[in-house]
C-alpha angles and dihedrals in degrees: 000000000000134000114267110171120061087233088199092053085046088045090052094046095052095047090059098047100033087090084062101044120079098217141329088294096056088035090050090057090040089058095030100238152133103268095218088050102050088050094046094047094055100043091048097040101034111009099252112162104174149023084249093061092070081049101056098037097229111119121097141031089280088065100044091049085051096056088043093059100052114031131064119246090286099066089037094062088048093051097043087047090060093041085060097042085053096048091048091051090048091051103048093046088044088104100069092151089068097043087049082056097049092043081054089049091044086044104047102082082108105012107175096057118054096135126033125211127212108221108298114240085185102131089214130035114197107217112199116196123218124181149129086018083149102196132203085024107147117200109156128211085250094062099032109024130251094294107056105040109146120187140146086267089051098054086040089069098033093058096046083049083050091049093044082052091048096047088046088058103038079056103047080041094053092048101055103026096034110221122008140189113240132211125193102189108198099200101192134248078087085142127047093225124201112230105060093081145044085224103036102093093065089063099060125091087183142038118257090255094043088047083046096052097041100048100042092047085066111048087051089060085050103045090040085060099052092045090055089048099041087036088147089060127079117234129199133182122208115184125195125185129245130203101243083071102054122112106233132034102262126051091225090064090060133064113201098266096059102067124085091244084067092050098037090055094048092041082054088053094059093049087054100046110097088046106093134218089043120122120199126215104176104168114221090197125059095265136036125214115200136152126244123188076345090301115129113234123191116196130185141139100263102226090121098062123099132199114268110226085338101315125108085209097054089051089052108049085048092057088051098059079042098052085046100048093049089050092051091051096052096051097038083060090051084042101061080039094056108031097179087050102135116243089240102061088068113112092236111176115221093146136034128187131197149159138196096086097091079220130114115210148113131233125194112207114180093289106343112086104197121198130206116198125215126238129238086226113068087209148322129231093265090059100037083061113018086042109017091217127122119161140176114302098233131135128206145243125197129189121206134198128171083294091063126236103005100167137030124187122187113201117208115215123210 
């Protein structure tokens, strides 16, 4: 991915406003950038460790040149000591990729909460769908055609065109809505994975942890920005995971947690900690129940839906009165076991949302509304010839009021 930012115009920007900032977070709106990425740029650019050294003015060559020029050999051994001392801290924090790891691994004694809400009194919720992203998923021009090339540069480019979407319609919502609360649903298959499978293995230009890394890492940066622009709203992420992630060929072989959708999204969580205002739902199941304006929504990847007499809607629309009903049952029982539990504590289902499909679309079903979300990739080598389906790469956004979902927008992404 290439460069955008002129680190040394950014450098030099930073350096002339940090005396009136009272930290990264405050710098990062002044310059109107991705704090994480701010820090990381620095540091990795300049070796600076911390906010203060844009304070002091001695990081870089400049500055010791400087130094060099001006002070007797005194002052020189002092300054070259704290050059060193700066390169071998530099060095030895270059791999933040590792340290973000080991802070997951510190922070996952309770995963899915890291921020906790008071009741919203927000009148529309924006709910972003993200699935079957597949990344790291290679199909050349040669093997699909021109027009339906996918690569890691493609959905590069297809992700920062979703989060421009994204960031369009929080802001007409805003507008006309005032503050919102803001769901990014992560529904699983993010990553193309590498084990599910025999070929596999021939359409991937990553492993499954690089694709991880590289995919997640990103979405933090985007979503920290938008969280620093739209700092009134509340956001929440809900993950889900998908079957090209797991970790062995059957699903039976694998529980939730053991997939690279489980440990992207909670990667993704400890690059976000420290960045306020922000709820996590990772499921640890394959499926997440929450309530949005008071409507039930159900989301989960899909893979375990079948056709119904030979047609996926009908199957769909089936696993949804089954998911209801189970749901139903569960909570009637803790219902005659607790007589003062509250309506609406009961699971009811009006929405389900799912992936895998590669399919954007929306089915209405008595009173269950089932939506299918699109996928950034047209299609892959398997369903062009075990399906002989390809569609447009899009992804979808709903809002919902206290009618429930009243728009939809599907943004196609090109």
């Amino acid at each position: 991915m290439a460069n955008k930012y002129s680190w040394d115009d950014v450098y030099a920007k930073a350096k002339k406003v940090a005396h009136t900032c009272e930290g990264w977070g405050s710098l990062s709106r002044a310059i109107e950038m991705p704090r994480r990425t701010l820090r990381d740029g620095l540091k990795r650019e300049f070796g600076v460790m911390e906010f203060s050294d844009l304070l002091d003015g001695t990081v870089g060559d400049d500055t010791f040149n400087s130094f060099m020029d001006n002070y007797g050999d005194k002052e020189h051994e002092r300054v070259t000591k704290a050059l060193l001392n700066k390169q071998q801290r530099l060095l030895a924090n270059r791999n933040w990729i590792a340290d973000a790891i080991k802070d997951a691994v510190v922070s996952m004694p309770e995963p899915h909460v890291i921020t906790e809400f008071e009741d919203s009194k927000n009148d529309v919720a924006m709910l972003a769908l993200f699935g079957d992203w597949h990344w790291g998923q290679d199909t050349p021009k040669q093997l699909m055609g021109e027009y339906q090339e996918y690569s890691t540069s493609v959905a590069d480019r297809r992700l920062a065109e979703y989060i421009h979407e994204i960031d369009l319609s929080i802001a007409a919502a805003t507008a006309r809505y005032g503050n919102i609360d803001i769901y990014f649903a992560m529904l699983g298959d993010m990553v193309e994975g590498s084990e599910i499978r025999d070929t596999q293995a021939r359409v991937i230009s990553s492993g499954i942890v690089t694709q991880m890394l590289q995919l997640f890492s990103l979405l933090a940066s985007y979503i920290e920005g938008l969280v620093n622009k739209y700092s009134d709203c509340k956001f929440t992420i809900i993950g889900v995971p998908g079957n090209h992630t797991r970790l062995s060929k059957t699903k039976t072989d694998v529980i939730p947690t053991e997939t690279m959708d489980y440990a992207g999204y909670n990667y993704m969580m400890a690059l976000l900690r420290g960045v306020g205002n922000i709820h996590f739902s990772i499921s640890e199941s394959w499926h997440w129940y929450d309530k949005i304006q008071g409507y039930g929504f159900y989301f989960m990847h899909g893979d375990g839906i079948r056709s119904y007499q030979g047609l996926p809607s009908y199957g769909l629309t089936k696993a949804g009165h089954y998911i209801q009903s189970s749901l139903l049952v569960e909570d009637k029982a803790l219902a005659r076991d607790n007589p003062s539990m509250p309506a609406s504590d009961i699971r009811f289902v009006d929405y389900i949302i799912v992936a895998h499909f590669h399919t954007d679309n929306m089915l209405e079903d008595v009173d269950i509304e089932i939506v299918t979300n699109g996928a950034p990739v047209e299609t892959s080598p398997f369903i062009a010839k075990e399906l002989r389906k390809t569609g447009r790469a899009s992804q979808s956004i709903l809002l919902i009021n206290e009618d429930g979902v009243f728009c939809k927008l599907k943004k196609v992404l090109k």
